[in-house]
C-alpha positions as CSV (number, residue, x, y, z in Angstrom):
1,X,45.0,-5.7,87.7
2,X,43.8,-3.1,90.3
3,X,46.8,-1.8,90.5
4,X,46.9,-1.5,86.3
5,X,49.2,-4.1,85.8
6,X,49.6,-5.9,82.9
7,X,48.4,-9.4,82.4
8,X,50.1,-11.9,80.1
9,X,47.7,-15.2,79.2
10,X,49.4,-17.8,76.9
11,X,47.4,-20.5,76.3
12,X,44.8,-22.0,74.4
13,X,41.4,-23.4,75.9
14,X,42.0,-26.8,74.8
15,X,38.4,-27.0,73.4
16,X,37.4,-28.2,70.2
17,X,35.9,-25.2,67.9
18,X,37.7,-22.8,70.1
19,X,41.1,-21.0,68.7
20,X,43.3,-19.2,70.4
21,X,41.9,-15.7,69.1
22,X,38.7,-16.7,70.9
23,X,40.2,-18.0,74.2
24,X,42.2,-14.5,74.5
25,X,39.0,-12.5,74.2
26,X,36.9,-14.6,76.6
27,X,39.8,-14.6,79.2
28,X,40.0,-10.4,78.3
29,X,36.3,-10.6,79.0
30,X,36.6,-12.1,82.0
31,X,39.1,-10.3,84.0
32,X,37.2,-6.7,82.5
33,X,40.2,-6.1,80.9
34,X,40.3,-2.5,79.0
35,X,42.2,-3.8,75.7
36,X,43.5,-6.8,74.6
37,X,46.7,-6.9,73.2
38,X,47.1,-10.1,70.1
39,X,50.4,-10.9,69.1
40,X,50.6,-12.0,65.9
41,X,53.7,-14.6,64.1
42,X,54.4,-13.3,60.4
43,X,52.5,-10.0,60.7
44,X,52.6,-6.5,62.2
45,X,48.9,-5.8,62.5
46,X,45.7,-5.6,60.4
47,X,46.2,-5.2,56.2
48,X,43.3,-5.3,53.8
49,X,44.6,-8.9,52.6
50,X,47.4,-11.7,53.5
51,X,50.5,-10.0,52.5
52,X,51.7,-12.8,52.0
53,X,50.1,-13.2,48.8
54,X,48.7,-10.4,47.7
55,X,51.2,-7.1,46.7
56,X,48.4,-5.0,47.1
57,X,47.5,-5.7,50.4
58,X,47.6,-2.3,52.7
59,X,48.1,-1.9,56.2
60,X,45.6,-0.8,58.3
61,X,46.0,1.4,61.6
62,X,42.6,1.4,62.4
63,X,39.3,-0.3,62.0
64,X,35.9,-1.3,63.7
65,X,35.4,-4.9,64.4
66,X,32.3,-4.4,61.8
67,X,34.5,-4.1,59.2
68,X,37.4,-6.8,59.9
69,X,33.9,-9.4,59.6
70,X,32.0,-7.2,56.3
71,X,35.2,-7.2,54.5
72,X,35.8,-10.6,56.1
73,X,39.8,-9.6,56.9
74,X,41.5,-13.0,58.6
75,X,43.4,-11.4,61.1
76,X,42.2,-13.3,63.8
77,X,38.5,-15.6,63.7
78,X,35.5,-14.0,63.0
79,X,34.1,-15.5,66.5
80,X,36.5,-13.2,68.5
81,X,36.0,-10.5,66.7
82,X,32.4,-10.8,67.0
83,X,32.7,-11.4,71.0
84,X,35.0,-8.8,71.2
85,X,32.7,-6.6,69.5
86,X,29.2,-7.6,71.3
87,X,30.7,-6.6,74.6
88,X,32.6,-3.4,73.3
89,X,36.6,-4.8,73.8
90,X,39.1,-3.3,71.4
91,X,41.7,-5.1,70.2
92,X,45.2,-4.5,69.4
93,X,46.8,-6.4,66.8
94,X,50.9,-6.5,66.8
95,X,53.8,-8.4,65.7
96,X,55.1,-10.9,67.9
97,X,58.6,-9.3,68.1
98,X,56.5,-5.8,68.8
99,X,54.7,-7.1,71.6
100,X,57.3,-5.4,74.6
101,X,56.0,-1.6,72.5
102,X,52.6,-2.6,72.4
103,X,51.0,-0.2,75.1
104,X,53.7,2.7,74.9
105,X,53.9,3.0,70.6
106,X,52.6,3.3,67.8
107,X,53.0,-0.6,66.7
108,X,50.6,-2.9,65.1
109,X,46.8,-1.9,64.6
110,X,43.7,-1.2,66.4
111,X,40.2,-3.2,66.0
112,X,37.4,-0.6,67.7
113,X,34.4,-2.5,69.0
């Protein structure tokens, strides 16, 4: 990492009460990583609703970690996204198949502490 490498966790913390979304920002939290990167199956970042099921549901390029928990947005569990924001980590919310773009592109969405 001092040599600004990136660094790949896959893993859960095999804790009960603790998802994966919350293991990936403790480990970000504890290396000082500068963004973490969350690979997502079935969607390409942050929308307004599960597209899944709702037609209207918009995708969103940006947003503050304050708003994912007001609007109450289930990208990812509301106990990351809180850590993540408390201690100022942004996170970047992609595709699984978008992952390899992640740093270089324009893919997926960004959740500002």
């Amino acid at each position: 990492m001092d040599k600004g490498r990136v660094v790949i966790f896959a893993a859960g913390l095999g804790a009960p009460y603790f998802t994966t979304d919350s293991t990936s920002v403790q480990r970000a939290l504890e290396i000082g990583a500068d963004l973490l990167i969350m690979a997502k199956n079935g969607v390409n970042g942050v929308y307004t609703g599960d597209p899944k099921k709702d037609k209207k549901a918009t995708f969103v390029r940006s947003i503050t970690a304050g708003e994912v928990l007001e609007q109450d947005l289930k990208i990812a569990d509301q106990s990351a996204i809180a850590l993540a924001k408390e201690h100022g980590l942004p996170i970047k919310v992609v595709g699984v198949s978008d992952i390899a773009h992640a740093i270089d592109e324009k893919v997926g969405s960004t959740i500002l502490p």
